[in-house]
Structures are given as C-alpha cells and as structure tokens.
C-alpha positions as CSV (number, residue, x, y, z in Angstrom):
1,X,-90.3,-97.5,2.3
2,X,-91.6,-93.8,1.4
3,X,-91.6,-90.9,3.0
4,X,-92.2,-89.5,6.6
5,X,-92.0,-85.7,7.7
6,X,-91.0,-85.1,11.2
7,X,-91.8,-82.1,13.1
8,X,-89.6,-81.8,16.1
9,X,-89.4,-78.0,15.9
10,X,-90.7,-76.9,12.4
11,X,-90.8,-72.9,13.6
12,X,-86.9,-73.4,14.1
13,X,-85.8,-75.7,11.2
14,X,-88.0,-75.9,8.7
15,X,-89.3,-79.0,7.1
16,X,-87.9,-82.0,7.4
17,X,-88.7,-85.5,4.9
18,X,-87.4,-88.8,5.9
19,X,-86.9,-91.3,2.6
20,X,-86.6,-95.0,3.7
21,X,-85.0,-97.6,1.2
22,X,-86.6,-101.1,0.4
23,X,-86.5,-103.9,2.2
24,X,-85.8,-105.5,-0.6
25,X,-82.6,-104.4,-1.7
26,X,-79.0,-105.5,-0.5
27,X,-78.0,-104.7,2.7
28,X,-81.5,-103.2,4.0
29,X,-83.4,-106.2,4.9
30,X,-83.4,-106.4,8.5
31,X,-83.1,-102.1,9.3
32,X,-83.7,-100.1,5.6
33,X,-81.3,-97.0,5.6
34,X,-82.6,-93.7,6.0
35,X,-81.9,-90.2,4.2
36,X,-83.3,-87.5,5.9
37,X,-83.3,-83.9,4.5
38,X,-83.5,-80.8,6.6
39,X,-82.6,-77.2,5.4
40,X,-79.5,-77.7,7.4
41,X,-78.6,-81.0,6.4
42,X,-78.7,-84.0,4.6
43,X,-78.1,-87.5,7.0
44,X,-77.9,-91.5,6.1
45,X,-79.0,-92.9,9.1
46,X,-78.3,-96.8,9.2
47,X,-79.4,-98.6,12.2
48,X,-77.7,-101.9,13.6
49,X,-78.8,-104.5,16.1
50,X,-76.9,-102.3,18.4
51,X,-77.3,-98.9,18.0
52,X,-77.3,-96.8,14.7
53,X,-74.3,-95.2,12.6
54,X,-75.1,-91.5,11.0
55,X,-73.4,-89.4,8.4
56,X,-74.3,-86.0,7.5
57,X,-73.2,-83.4,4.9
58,X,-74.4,-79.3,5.9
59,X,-76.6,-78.1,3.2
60,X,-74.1,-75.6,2.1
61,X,-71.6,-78.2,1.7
62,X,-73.1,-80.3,-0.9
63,X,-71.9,-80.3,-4.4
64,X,-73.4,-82.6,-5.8
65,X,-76.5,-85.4,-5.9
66,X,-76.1,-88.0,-8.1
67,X,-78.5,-90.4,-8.9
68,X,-78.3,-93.9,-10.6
69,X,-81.8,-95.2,-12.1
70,X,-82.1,-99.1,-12.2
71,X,-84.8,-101.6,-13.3
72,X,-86.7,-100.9,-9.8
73,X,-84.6,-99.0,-7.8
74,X,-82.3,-96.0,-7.5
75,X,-78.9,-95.4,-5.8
76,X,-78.2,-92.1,-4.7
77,X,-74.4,-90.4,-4.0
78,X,-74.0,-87.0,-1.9
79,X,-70.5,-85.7,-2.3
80,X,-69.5,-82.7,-0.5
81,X,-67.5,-79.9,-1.3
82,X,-65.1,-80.6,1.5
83,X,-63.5,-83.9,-0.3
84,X,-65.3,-86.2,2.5
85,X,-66.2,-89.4,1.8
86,X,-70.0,-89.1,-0.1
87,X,-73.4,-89.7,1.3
88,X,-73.9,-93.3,-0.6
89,X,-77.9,-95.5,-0.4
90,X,-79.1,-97.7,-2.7
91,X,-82.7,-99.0,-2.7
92,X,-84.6,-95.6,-3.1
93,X,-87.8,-95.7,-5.3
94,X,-87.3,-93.4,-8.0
95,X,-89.5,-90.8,-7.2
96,X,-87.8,-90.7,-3.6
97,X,-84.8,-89.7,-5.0
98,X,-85.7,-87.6,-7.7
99,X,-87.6,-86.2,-4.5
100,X,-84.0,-86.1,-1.9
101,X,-82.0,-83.9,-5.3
102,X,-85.2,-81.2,-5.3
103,X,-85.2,-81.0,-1.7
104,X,-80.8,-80.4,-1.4
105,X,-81.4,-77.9,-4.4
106,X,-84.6,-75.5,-3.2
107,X,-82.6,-75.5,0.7
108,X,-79.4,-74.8,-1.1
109,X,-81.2,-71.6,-3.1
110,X,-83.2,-70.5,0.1
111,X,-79.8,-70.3,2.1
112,X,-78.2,-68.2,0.5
C-alpha cells in the first residue's frame, strides 16, 4: 500500500509514481492492483497467479478522474475521451488518489 517511484529512464519519461491498493479491500488480497502514472500514461496493473493483465489510457486521452471517498478507502474511475471502457480500482487510501487526479492534471497541462 503507498507509493513507489520508479526510475527506469527518468531523462526520457519523466517521473513515474506507482499507487498500490490495500490488501484489505475486495479483490486485492492475494496481488493489490496497481495505478501507475507516467507523463505518457496512466496504467492498472493487476497481477494473477499466472501472469498479469494491464490497461492503460495516454495522458492526452483522459477526460476525466473520478474519485469516490468511503469510510477508509477510495475508488477511483479513469474514463477516456475515446469512449473505452474506464480505468476502474478500489482500495486507494485517500491521499493516493487525491495524489493519482494531481498527477493526470499537472502531465495533462505540461503536454500541451
């Protein structure tokens, strides 16, 4: 649960933050889901026993982030401006996705 920055080439793409969900929330027990935000995209990375599924929406192509505040936790929706199914994670601290909307907004404004 938190964040994690990863810096595979940070010359070339810029920062990137990881947001895990908690362990404690439906259908994250065993592998927590993942949002990770770059300047050129936003993913949901959900590992398996078997592998891993990943969607991801191009920074320019975001509409919208939505963000559903709970008791504990928050759930977070993506959409895209390309009528694709949205981004959807549930089990983000609040601050995390507070964070994730900041992050979509100040790489949306610095691209164009």
């Amino acid at each position: 649960m938190g964040v994690t920055s990863s810096g595979e080439n940070p010359t070339a793409s810029g920062s990137e933050e990881a947001f895990s969900t908690s362990r404690w929330t439906r259908g994250n027990f065993w592998f927590p889901t993942r949002i990770v935000v770059s300047p050129l995209r936003v993913s949901r990375v959900k590992r398996r026993f078997f592998g891993s599924s990943e969607e991801s929406i191009s920074i320019l192509q975001v509409a919208s982030v939505k963000i559903s505040t709970g008791v504990f936790w928050s759930d977070i929706v993506i959409e895209s401006t390309g009528g694709t199914d949205p981004i959807t994670s549930h089990g983000h601290r609040k601050g995390d996705a507070l964070r994730i909307r900041d992050l979509v907004e100040s790489f949306q404004v610095a691209r164009r």
